[in-house]
N, C-alpha and C positions, 0 to 999 in steps of 0.2 A: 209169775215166779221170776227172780231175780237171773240174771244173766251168768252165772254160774253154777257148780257141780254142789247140789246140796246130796248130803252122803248122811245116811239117817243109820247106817251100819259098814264099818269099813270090807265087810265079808258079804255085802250083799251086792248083787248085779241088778240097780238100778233100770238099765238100759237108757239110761242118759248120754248122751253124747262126754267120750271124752278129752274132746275138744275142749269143752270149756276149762277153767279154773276154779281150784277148791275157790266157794264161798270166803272172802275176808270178812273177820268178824273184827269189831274193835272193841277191847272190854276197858274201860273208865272204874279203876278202882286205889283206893289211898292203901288199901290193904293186899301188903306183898303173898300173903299165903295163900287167901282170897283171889290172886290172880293167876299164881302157879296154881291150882287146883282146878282153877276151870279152863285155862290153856291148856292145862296136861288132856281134861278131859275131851277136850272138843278136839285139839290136833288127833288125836288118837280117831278120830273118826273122821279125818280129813278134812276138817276145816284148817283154812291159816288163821292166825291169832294173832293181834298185835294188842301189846297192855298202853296202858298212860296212865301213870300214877296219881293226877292232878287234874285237874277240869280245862285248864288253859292247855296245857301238855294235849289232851283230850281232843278238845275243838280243830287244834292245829292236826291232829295227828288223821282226826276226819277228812279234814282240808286234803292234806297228803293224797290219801291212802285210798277215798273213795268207797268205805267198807260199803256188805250189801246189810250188813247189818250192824248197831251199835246198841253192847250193854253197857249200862252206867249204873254206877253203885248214886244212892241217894247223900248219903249222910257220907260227906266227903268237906275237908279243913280249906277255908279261903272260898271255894265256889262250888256250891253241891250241887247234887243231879240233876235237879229242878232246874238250876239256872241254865246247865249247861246243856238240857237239852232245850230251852223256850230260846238260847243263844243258836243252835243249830239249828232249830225251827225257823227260825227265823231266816235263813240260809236256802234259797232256791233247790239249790242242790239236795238236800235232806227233808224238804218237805214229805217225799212218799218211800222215806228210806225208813224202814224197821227201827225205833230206840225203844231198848226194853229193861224196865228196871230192876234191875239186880239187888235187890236189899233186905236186909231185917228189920227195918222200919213195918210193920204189922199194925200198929195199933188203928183202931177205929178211924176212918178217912182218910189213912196214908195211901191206901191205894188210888182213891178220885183224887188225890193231890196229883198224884204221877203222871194219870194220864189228865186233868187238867193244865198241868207244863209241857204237855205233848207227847208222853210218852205214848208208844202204840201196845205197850204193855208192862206185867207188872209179875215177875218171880220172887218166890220169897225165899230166903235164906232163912235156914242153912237149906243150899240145893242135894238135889237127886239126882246123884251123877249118873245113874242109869237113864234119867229120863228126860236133862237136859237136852242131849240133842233132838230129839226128837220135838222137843218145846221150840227150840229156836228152829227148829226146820220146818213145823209149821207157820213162823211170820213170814219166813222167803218165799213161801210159796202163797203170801197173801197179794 
């Protein structure tokens, strides 16, 4: 499990140490509603949230920020998901960090594309805001 406070219910007593720090998530998405909808949902259950609207924005913001975990939308303008995660793959640093892709891309072998670029997973949109954290709190604790 990753070195912070994964929180799968803000009402529930874990008995985790609360020493650590909420989980930082980084979500990669071109789409503004698409990122307030799933910031609202995930801060609400204690995770931190930082957005990047752009893949470059994205990578850099990884750079920064050190998340334990990153969601990236696929079908993104200039550098889509694919690349920007075989670009962070590529990155010592994120080789055993969680990228999981946030997308409506469905059709037949969109999902072996994703994790073919490295993703370590693959959510389909439109999400289940009841059951997203509970999705991402299981790759923190892979």
């Amino acid at each position: 499990m990753r070195d912070c406070k994964v929180i799968y219910n803000k009402d529930r007593d874990d008995g985790m140490s609360e020493e650590r720090e909420p989980c930082k998530i980084l979500y990669i998405e071109d789409n503004r509603d698409n990122r307030v909808l799933v910031k609202r949902v995930l801060e609400a259950e204690g995770y931190q949230v930082l957005e990047a609207a752009d893949g470059p924005t994205g990578i850099q913001a990884a750079l920064d920020m050190q998340p334990a975990l990153i969601l990236v939308d696929i079908s993104m303008p200039d550098m889509d998901g694919y690349e920007v995660t075989r670009r962070l793959r590529a990155l010592e640093q994120f080789q055993s960090i969680p990228i999981v892709a946030l997308t409506a891309k469905v059709m037949k072998g969109d999902r072996e594309l994703t994790l073919e670029a490295g993703c370590s997973g693959y959510i389909q949109k439109p999400i289940d805001v009841d059951l997203l954290p509970a999705q991402l709190a299981a790759y923190l604790h892979q």
